[in-house]
Structure formats: structure tokens, C-alpha cells
C-alpha positions, -999 to +999 in steps of 0.1 A: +325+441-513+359+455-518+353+489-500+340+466-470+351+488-440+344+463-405+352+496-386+324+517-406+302+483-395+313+484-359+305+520-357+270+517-372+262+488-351+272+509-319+256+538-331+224+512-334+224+500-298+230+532-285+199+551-299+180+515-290+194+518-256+182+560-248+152+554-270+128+567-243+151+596-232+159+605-264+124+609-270+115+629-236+148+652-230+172+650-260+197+667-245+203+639-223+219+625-250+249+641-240+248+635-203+230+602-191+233+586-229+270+590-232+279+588-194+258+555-193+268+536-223+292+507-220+331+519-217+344+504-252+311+518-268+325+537-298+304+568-294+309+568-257+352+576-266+339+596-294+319+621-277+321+614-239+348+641-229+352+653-192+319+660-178+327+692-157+303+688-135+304+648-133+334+644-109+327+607-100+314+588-129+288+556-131+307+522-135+291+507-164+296+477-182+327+471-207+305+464-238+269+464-244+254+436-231+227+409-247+199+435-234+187+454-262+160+475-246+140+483-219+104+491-234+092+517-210+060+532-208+033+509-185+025+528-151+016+494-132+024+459-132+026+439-166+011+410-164+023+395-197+042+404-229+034+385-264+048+380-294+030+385-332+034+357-355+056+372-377+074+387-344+075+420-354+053+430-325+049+425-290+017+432-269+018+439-236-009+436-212-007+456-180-024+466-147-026+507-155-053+494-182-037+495-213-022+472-239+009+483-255+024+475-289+061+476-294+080+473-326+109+442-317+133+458-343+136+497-332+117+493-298+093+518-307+060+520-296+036+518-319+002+520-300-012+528-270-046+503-268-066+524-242-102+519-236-103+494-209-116+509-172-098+478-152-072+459-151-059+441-186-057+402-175-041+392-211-037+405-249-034+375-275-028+379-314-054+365-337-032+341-363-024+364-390-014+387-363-040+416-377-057+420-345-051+420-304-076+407-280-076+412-247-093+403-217-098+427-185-114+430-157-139+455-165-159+432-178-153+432-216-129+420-242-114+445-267-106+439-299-078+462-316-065+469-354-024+464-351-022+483-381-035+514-366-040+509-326-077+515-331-103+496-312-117+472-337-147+459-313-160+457-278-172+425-268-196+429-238-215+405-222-197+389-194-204+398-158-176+399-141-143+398-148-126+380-179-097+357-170-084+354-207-093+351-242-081+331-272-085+331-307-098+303-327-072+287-354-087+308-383-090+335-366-124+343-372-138+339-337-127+343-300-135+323-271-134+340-238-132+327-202-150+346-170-154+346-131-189+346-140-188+306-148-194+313-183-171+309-219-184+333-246-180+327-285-175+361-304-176+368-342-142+388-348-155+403-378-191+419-363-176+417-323-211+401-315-217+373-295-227+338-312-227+315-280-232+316-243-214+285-228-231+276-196-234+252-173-199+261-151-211+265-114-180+284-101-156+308-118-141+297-155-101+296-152-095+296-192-108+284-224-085+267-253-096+259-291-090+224-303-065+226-330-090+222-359-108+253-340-142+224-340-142+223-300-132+243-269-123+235-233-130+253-203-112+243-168-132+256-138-130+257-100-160+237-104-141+207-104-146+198-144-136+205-178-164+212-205-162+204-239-185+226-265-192+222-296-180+261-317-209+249-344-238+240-326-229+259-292-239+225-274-225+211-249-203+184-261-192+169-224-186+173-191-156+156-179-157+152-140-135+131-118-113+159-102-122+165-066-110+201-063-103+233-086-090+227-121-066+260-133-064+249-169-067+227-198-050+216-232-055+195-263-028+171-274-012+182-308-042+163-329-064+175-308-074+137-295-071+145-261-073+169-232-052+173-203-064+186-176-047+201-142-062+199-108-056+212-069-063+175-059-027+166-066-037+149-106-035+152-141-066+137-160-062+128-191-098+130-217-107+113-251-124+138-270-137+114-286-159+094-264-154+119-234-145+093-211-110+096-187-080+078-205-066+078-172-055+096-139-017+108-135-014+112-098+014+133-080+021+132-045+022+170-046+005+197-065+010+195-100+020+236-119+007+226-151+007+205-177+026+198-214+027+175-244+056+167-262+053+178-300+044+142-314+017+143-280+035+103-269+042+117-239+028+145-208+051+164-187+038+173-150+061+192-134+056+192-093+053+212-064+074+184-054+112+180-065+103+163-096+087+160-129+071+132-142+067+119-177+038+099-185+026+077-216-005+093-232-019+060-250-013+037-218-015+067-187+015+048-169+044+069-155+069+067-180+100+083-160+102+104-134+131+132-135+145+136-098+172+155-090+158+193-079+163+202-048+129+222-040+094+225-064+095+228-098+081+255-111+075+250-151+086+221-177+086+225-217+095+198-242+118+208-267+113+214-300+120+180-317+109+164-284+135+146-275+146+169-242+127+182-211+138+215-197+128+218-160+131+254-142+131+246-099+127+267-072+167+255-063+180+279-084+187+256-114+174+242-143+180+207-159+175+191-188+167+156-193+165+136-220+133+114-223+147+082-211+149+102-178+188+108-183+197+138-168+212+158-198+229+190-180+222+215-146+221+248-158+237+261-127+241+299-122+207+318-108+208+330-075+170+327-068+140+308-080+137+301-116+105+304-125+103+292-162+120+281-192+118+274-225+136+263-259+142+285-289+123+277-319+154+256-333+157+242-296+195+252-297+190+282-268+174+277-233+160+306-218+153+308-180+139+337-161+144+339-121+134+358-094+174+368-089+162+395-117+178+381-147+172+361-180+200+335-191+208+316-223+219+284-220+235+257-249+213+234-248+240+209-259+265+215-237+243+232-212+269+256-208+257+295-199+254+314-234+248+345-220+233+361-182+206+386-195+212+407-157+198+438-158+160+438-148+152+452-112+127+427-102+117+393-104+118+381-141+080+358-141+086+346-180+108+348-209+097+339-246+116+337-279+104+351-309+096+327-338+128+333-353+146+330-319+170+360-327+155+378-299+140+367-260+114+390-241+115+388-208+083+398-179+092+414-151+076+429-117+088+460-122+067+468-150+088+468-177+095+440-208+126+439-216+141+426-253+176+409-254+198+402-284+205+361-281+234+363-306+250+389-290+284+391-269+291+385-232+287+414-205+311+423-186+297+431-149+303+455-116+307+431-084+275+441-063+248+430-041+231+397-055+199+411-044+175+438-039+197+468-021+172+483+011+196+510+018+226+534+021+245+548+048+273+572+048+302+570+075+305+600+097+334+614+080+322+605+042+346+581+033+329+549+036+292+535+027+272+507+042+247+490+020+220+462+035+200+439+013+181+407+008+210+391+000+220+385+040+248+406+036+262+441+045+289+462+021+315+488+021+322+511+002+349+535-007+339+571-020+367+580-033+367+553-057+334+535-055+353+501-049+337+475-024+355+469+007+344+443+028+313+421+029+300+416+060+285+382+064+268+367+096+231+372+092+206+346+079+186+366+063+174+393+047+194+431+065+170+460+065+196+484+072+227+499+088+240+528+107+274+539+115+286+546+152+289+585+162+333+574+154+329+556+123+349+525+140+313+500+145+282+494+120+253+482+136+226+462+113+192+456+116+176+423+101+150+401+095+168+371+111+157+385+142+191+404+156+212+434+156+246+424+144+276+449+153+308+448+125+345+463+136+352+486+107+387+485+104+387+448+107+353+435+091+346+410+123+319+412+136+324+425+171+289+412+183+251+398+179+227+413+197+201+387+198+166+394+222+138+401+196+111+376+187+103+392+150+124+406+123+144+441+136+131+470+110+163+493+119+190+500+147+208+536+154+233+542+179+231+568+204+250+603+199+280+593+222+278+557+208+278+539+239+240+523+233+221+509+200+186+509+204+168+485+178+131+485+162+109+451+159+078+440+147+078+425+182+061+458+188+088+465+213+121+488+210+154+478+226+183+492+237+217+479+239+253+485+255+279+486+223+307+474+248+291+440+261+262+434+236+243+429+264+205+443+264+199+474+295+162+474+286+128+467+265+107+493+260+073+479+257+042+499+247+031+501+210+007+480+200+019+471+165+054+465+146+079+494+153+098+511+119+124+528+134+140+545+164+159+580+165+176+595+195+175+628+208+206+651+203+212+649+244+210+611+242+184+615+271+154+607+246+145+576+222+113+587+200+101+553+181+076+552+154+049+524+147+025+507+123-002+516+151+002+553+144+019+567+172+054+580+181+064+576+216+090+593+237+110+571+267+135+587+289+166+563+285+182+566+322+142+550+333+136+529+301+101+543+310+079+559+283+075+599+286+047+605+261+026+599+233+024+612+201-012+609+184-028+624+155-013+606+126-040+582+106-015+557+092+017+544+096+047+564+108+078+568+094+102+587+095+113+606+125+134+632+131+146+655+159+156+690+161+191+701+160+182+714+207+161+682+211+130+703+213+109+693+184+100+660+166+091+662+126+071+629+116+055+616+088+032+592+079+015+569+052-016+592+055+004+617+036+012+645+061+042+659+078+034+669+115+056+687+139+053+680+179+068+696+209+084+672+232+079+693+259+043+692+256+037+664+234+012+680+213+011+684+177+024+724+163+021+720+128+004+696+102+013+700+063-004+675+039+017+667+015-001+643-010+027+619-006+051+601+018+081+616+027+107+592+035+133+618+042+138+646+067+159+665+082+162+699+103+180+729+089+203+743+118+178+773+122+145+752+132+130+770+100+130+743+072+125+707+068+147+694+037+126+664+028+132+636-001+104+660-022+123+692-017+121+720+013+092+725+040+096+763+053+079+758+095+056+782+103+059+804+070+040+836+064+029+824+028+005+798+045-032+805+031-057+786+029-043+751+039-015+757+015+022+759+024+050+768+000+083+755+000+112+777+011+139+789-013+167+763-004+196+774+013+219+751+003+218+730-031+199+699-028+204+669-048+179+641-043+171+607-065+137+602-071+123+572-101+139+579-127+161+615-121+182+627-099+174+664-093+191+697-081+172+721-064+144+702-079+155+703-115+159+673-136+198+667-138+206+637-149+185+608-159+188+575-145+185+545-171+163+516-160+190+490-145+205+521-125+169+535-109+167+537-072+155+512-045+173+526-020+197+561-020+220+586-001+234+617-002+269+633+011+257+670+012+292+679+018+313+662-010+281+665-030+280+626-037+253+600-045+253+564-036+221+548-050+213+509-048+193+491-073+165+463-074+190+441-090+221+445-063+239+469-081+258+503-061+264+534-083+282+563-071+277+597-090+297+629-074+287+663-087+307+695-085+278+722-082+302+753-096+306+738-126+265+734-131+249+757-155+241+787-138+202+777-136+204+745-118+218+769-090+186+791-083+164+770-063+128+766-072+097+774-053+075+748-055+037+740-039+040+711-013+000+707-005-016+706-040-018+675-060+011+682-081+043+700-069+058+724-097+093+731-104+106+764-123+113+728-143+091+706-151+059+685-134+063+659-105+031+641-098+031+626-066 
């Protein structure tokens, strides 16, 4: 231990989180090592000073954070939703189940995926580990569970039988059988080691919610929307009792710790409690409101029923009187756990917070700090650590001594649904919506954050001259931005809830936004008041844009109508009533003698401004429309749609020139000067070009460089450029085409500003591709896009 060198150690660990952090990348482009790794990692990180020198071509870098934070990696690879993450026993694994159809295994120490589990045809509803964590099972909607060698990510066994779709499955304590639970009203009883079927558990009249072993494996229990929980015996296959009494759906059961009783949960506001004994009721815990689930504490004394109320109530299992009940939330609770000695109750509420309570109905702490619903908690295996996950996107540690924040786990870009600790508690995995799991490091340092939007981002808007951005999101508020430096501005604060977007006046000096509160709010620039509220809708406003000499703002609503308003009073000049669903957006001609609106109903429709009267109709389009666009002389109107086509229309006429199908939505367009092109979010539409054949249409050769963000890149003349990690992917971007700078807003509220100097790009980014626009796929001289 002499030659003990902390430096060496602080470089190894870097070194560590680093190649934890660009796993995935590292994997797909290694060359972005040097790019998106390095320009990515936190600012002290010691191979970010080592080998980070001056980008040439990165003028305006990312802000990151100052040191890595508790997230140690985003496990990447599920196409669609994940519905669930779980941990082996050992924790060495996690298995996630997901909507694309797979089940994924993840090693927890390097992140690495070991195992693609493919073989399902539906949706994967949950993935459990048997107890000596050799196998996964999991339950999908196609019908069958799977069984699946961790050792190897082959499919051990296909259990078929069911008929519709299995809601979950569960191994048995030994692990030598697995019970599964079905919309078809039946549990099943499969042999692990032959995958056949030993029982058929019938008697359910409406779909089976889930099945749970008794804890000496002797006895399941299967909650139905049948109203009852059945008991069955796992040696005879007999039905061992029927407990009725609820009047509506029950969504699941439990057995108490020895397995003496069952706790069932019911719409009709109750918790039953069961001796499995006798089968009789032990007594009925009733709520006022609908009761989440249900818990017992570790010694099974006592039941938790946390409420769709403001409370949670603790009950006494041998007596069924209320014991305490813990008030104090402000709105429903969403989840309660006992901890592990028993002695605390954490609660996670819809207010944001969660407490913890001692049993005696003390409150013991508010964990105060989310921004957004918490949806659950739980204790770390030595009950020292809280976790809660919320909607507001992130996980956070809490002390559960002193209740004071450990840690805020902030980088998922979607609502976090659970969190879990591994049985050794040294690390958390969190569920989110946007289809990644995420693994944090709970004895790891602070983070140190960027000030941004506490909520999902909608969208960016450059200033006329470039200097400023406006960015809109759920979180009520509007932003500015300097480009120069990336620093925040002002917040403009006023609406009541969530701002869809913003536009700049023609002179920079006003910002009109557009939100779901119902109104139009104008802001004074230079100032940050706001200068007025243009109030008149009846539903949320979609968008605003001013027109081009700034002296009206015409507004879109799901009102079905448009709007347009006089900048100087606030005062409205005239509704413009005709569609016959919600309007998405509004665009003026270049004369200002024009509004063209497009709808939900499928149409875009002209009105002549000095009338307010409507001019034409624009029909042809199959689905929604969105955007549109006019030419540079007024004379033409690009569209497009959710049925995946761009269509061109003279305004003269109001018939339809051009269609090109597109096999995806384009949700931006614009005119080249010359009428010829359409530069679009998924590269460059040549109009009318001699290389059409056959329903195909090429894209032009670009004739200026385009950079555009799509999921995970941002491009250049539609080759990959720079890759985004997970917390800096796009809900919402923009692009300066003259100072050649991206503004791009996250899922979790954070702005990122990225300039790029194009003459110091290799000389192959600057030779623009020609890619197929009507074909499934569109090809760059780089790479594969699939739309």
C-alpha cells in the first residue's frame, strides 16, 4: 500500500464512468469517442482535460455538468415502451420487459447487454427471475409465456396454452414451477423443468389480474375482475376457496409474510383481508376513496392502504381496526412501502412529495423537492436510502434519517413510473416512458446542474436577427436565450398552463405565445412584461405567428376556429370560423393579404384578412395537417400531413400540383428562394424534378449545408455528425442557417446550444448526399435512416 497513488485511482475511476457513460456509442461509431464522448463528459472529468482540445469545428460547446453525476448509464437498446425493469437475485442482472417484444438482459456492473430474448410476436407484459436467478419468465400478449436460460439468452421453453393474453407470471418459491395469470379467466401451473402444463385453474368468470405463490409455494391466489380472489391448491390443482365479498374488480392480491393471510384490493373503495386457513374474511378495511394497493409490514402486524385520497391508512391485521391514519398529502397517494425493519412508512403523493411516518402515525420527514407527481418509492435493502421516482423525470435519494435529499438522479426524458434497488442497495434502476432503464450509482457524488426548463421543452424559436431564443414548455413558462453565450435571459411567466409555442414579431421587440390555458400572451422583449393577453378562445391555442409587418397575430385553437389580433390594443378584429375540427397552426402569406390554417379535419384553408372571409379549400390530404408553408411570391402552399405525404397547392386555383409520399411526417419545411426545393426536417425535396419515375422522387443535391437534429444525431447534409447522448436528445429543436447554430430542448427541460463552423468540417460532410424520399428507407452516401 505504499505506492498507493489516489490520482492513478481517480483517473481509473473516470476512465470507468466514462466508457460506462458512451457504452452504446462506443459500440456503434467509435470514433465518436472523440467528438460526442469527450465534448459530452462532465467539465472536471479527467479525460475530458486530457484529451478534449479545441474542437475546430465545434464553435459553441454543450454545457454539461461539473462532475459525473449519480447516473451510471442509460441502457439503450428497446424500440418501444418498457414496461418494467427487474433485478436477479444476486443483482448482477436486470431483465427488462418491453412493448417492441423483447426482453432484454443487462449486466448491472459494465452495462452490457448480454441477451436479446426474442421470440415473442406481442407485446412483453412482465419478465420475472426464477429464485436462483437461472431462468427469466415472461408473460406477453401473444398468448404464451417464455421461458429463457440467463446463462446463454436461449429460450428454455414455451408455455402455450392460454387464450388470450397473459397479464403476468411468477415463479413458485423453489423455483420449480410457474403460475401464470390471463385475460382468459384462467391461472395456469407450469413444470419449469419439461415447460408443460400441470394445472388449469378455472372457475374465474372475467379476466385474471395476477396470480401470487404463498410463501411455502403450497397455495396461489388469483385477483379477478370477477369480483373474488381464488385460492388453489399447487398439489392437488383443486380449488381451495373462493373468497367473495368485494362488489367490484379486484387488481391484485398478497399473502402476509407467513403466508396466514391474503390481502386483497378492490375498485369498491376496500381492502379485504382472508384467513387462509378457514377462508373466511378477517375483516373489511374500508376507504372513502379508491385504495392503489396494498402492503404488509415485514413482521405482517400491520397493512398499509395507501389512497386515492390524501392519506394512507395503517390497519391491525389480527383485529382489522384502523390503526392510524397518516394525513398530511396534499392530493392522492400514489404507492406506500414499509421499511425494512418495519418501523417507517414511506408514502409517494401526487403533491410532489413524499413522507415518511413512523408507525405511531408520527410524521417522520417531507421529502420535498420533485416538481411533479411522485409515483413510487421505496427503501434500500438496509432501509438507510429512499428512492422516489416522479413524473418531473427524475429519481432522488433521500436519508431516510434525516430525510434530507442524498442525491436528485435528473436526467431521464420522461416520466420515471418506478425505481428499485438492487439487493445490495449499491445501485437504483429506474423505469421510464421513454423506453429506456436507467442505473444510478447511490454512493456517488452530487451533480452539478444547467438552470433550464422544469419540464418537457415543446419548442424553439430564433429572434429575427439570431441573437435571442424563445423556448415554450409544460412548465407554464416561456425563456430567453442568448446565442452568443447560451445563458437564459428572462423567464416569462403569466400563463397557467402548459405554452405550446412562440414566435417572434417581424422586429424582434414582441413574442407572442400560444397556450393551453386558453390565450395568446404577448411579452416586451427588452423589458420581459408582458405587454398583453389576448384572451377569446374556448380550448387550448395550438400556436400564434404574427403577420409580416407585425401589426396582427393570428392564433390556432382546438376551438376549431382561427383568430386574428391587433398587436397594439390586444383587441380581437375577427374569428375565422369554418373547420370542423382543432386547428394546428396558422402561417401568413408573404403579402400579409392571406392566413392559410391547417386542421385535424384534413384541410388547409385560405381567408383573405381585409374580409376575415374564407377564400378556399384545400382537400386531398387523408389525415391530419401540419405543417404549412408559403412560397417566398405567395403563390404556392407546401403541406403535409400525418398520412405521410407532402402536397403542393396553387393558391390561385386551389388545387393540388404536386403529391410526394414520403413514408413519414415532415414537421419542417421551407421554400428555397427559387420555388425549386423544399428543405424539410428529413433532407431536400427537388419540385417538379426530371428524375421522377415511377412514383419516385429523389432529393436534390442541397444548395446550402443543412444541419438538422433528428433521435439521436444531429446531421450535415444528411450525414451523422455528432451524436446526441440520451439526456441531450431532441423534443423540440432549431436551426440558425446563418450563424450555423442549434438550439435543441429536451424531455427533461434542459436547452443545449451547439454552433458549428462548416469550413473547418472534414471535407466529406461538405458534399451533399442524394438520397430516395419515397421508398421505405431513405439512404445517405452515410449510413441508413428508417423512417
Amino acid at each position: 500500500m505504499g505506492d498507493y497513488d489516489p490520482g492513478l485511482l481517480e483517473l481509473a475511476y473516470d476512465a470507468k464512468r466514462f466508457i460506462l457513460y458512451m457504452r452504446s456509442i462506443i459500440e456503434m461509431a467509435p470514433l465518436q469517442v472523440y467528438y460526442s464522448g469527450l465534448l459530452f463528459a462532465p467539465r472536471s472529468s479527467l479525460i475530458r482535460i486530457e484529451y478534449l482540445k479545441n474542437n475546430p469545428w465545434v464553435t459553441m460547446e454543450p454545457k454539461v455538468a461539473y462532475v459525473w453525476s449519480p447516473l451510471i448509464q442509460t441502457l439503450e437498446g428497446h424500440t418501444s415502451t418498457v414496461r418494467l425493469a427487474v433485478f436477479s437475485p444476486d443483482g448482477k442482472l436486470v431483465a427488462s420487459a418491453s412493448d417492441d417484444k423483447t426482453v432484454r438482459l443487462w449486466d448491472t456492473s459494465t452495462g452490457k447487454q448480454c441477451g436479446v430474448l426474442e421470440g415473442h410476436t406481442d407485446c412483453v407484459n412482465s419478465a420475472v427471475f426464477s429464485p436462483d436467478g437461472k431462468l427469466v419468465a415472461s408473460a406477453s400478449q401473444d398468448r404464451t409465456v417464455r421461458l429463457w436460460d440467463t446463462s446463454t439468452g436461449e429460450q428454455y421453453g414455451v408455455l402455450k396454452g392460454h387464450t388470450s393474453d397473459v397479464n403476468s407470471a411468477v415463479f413458485s418459491p423453489d423455483g420449480k414451477r410457474v403460475a401464470s395469470a390471463s385475460w382468459d379467466k384462467t391461472v395456469r401451473l407450469w413444470d419449469t423443468s419439461t415447460g408443460k402444463q400441470c394445472e388449469v385453474f378455472k372457475g374465474h368468470t372475467r379476466m385474471v389480474s395476477s396470480a401470487v405463490f404463498s410463501p411455502n409455494g403450497k397455495l396461489v391466489a388469483s385477483a379477478s375482475w370477477d369480483n373474488t380472489v381464488r385460492l388453489w391448491d399447487t398439489s392437488t390443482g383443486n380449488q381451495y376457496g373462493v373468497l367473495e365479498g368485494h362488489t367490484s374488480d379486484v387488481g391484485s392480491a398478497v399473502f402476509s409474510p407467513d403466508g396466514k393471510l391474503v390481502a386483497s384490493v378492490s375498485e369498491d373503495i376496500t381492502v379485504r383481508l382472508w384467513d387462509t386457513l378457514t377462508r373466511k374474511q378477517c375483516a373489511v378495511l374500508r376507504d372513502t376513496r379508491n385504495v392503489n394497493s396494498v402492503v404488509f409490514s415485514p413482521d405482517g402486524k400491520l397493512v398499509a392502504s395507501p389512497s386515492f385520497g390524501d392519506m394512507v391508512r395503517l390497519w391491525d391485521t389480527s383485529t382489522g381496526k384502523l390503526c392510524v391514519v397518516l394525513r398530511g398529502h396534499t392530493s392522492k397517494v400514489n404507492s406506500a412501502v414499509f421499511s425494512p425493519n418495519g418501523k417507517l412508512v414511506a408514502s409517494a403523493s401526487k403533491d410532489n412529495t413524499v413522507r415518511l411516518w413512523d408507525t405511531t402515525g408520527n410524521q417522520h420527514g417531507v421529502l420535498e423537492g420533485h416538481t411533479s407527481d411522485v409515483s413510487s418509492a421505496v427503501f434500500s435493502p438496509n432501509g438507510k436510502l429512499v428512492a422516489s421516482a416522479s413524473w418531473d423525470n427524475t429519481v432522488r435519494l433521500w436519508d431516510a434519517s434525516t430525510g434530507k435529499q442524498y442525491g436528485a438522479l435528473g436526467h431521464h426524458t420522461d416520466c420515471v413510473n418506478s425505481v428499485m434497488f438492487s439487493p445490495n442497495g449499491k445501485l437504483a434502476a429506474s423505469v421510464s416512458k421513454n423506453q429506456t432503464i436507467r442505473l444510478w450509482d447511490t454512493s456517488t457524488g452530487k451533480q452539478c446542474g444547467v438552470f433550464n426548463h422544469t419540464s418537457w421543452v415543446n419548442s424553439h424559436v430564433f429572434s429575427p436577427d439570431g441573437k435571442l431564443v424563445a423556448s415554450t414548455s409544460f412548465d407554464k413558462t416561456v425563456r430567453l436565450w442568448d446565442t452568443s453565450t447560451g445563458k437564459q435571459c428572462a423567464v416569462l411567466r403569466g400563463h397557467t398552463n402548459d405554452v405550446n409555442s412562440a414566435v417572434f414579431s417581424p422586429d424582434g421587440k414582441l413574442v407572442a405565445s400560444a397556450s393551453k390555458d386558453n390565450t395568446v400572451r404577448l411579452w416586451d422583449i427588452s423589458t420581459g412584461n408582458q405587454h398583453g393577453i389576448l384572451e377569446g378562445h374556448t380550448s387550448d391555442v395550438s400556436s400564434a405567428v404574427f403577420s409580416p409587418n407585425g401589426k396582427l397575430v393570428a392564433s390556432a385553437s382546438w376551438d376549431k376556429t382561427l383568430r386574428l389580433w391587433d398587436t397594439s390594443t390586444g383587441k380581437q378584429c375577427g374569428v375565422l370560423e369554418g373547420h370542423s375540427r382543432q386547428v394546428n397552426s396558422a402561417v401568413f402569406s408573404p403579402d400579409g393579404k392571406l392566413v392559410a390554417s391547417a386542421s385535424w379535419d384534413n384541410t388547409i384553408r385560405l381567408w383573405d384578412i381585409s374580409t376575415g372571409k374564407q377564400c378556399g379549400v384545400l382537400q386531398g390530404h387523408t389525415n391530419s395537417v401540419n405543417p404549412i408553408v408559403f412560397s417566398p411570391d405567395g403563390k404556392l402552399v407546401a403541406s403535409s400531413s400525418e398520412d405521410n405525404t407532402v402536397r403542393l397547392w396553387d393558391t390561385t386555383k386551389n388545387t393540388t400540383i404536386e403529391i410526394i409520399e414520403t413514408h413519414a411526417t415532415i414537421k419542417i419545411m421551407k421554400f428555397s428562394n427559387d420555388k425549386m426545393h423544399l428543405h424539410t426536417s428529413h433532407g431536400v425535396l427537388q419540385l417538379k424534378s426530371p428524375l421522377h419515375s415511377g412514383g419516385n422522387r429523389e432529393l436534390a443535391r442541397t444548395l446550402t449545408h443543412s444541419l438538422y437534429v433528428t433521435d439521436q444525431w444531429i446531421t450535415c447534409n444528411m450525414k451523422k455528425l455528432l451524436w446526441l447522448p440520451a439526456e441531450y436528445r431532441s423534443s423540440c429543436s432549431a436551426v440558425n442557417d446563418t450563424a450555423n447554430l442549434i438550439v435543441i430542448g429536451s424531455a427533461s427541460g434542459r436547452v443545449t446550444f451547439i454552433s458549428i463552423d462548416f469550413t473547418a468540417l472534414p471535407p466529406a460532410y461538405l458534399q451533399p448526399s442524394i438520397a430516395v424520399i419515397a421508398g421505405k428507407d431513405f439512404l445517405g452516401l452515410v449510413g441508413r435512416y428508417k423512417l
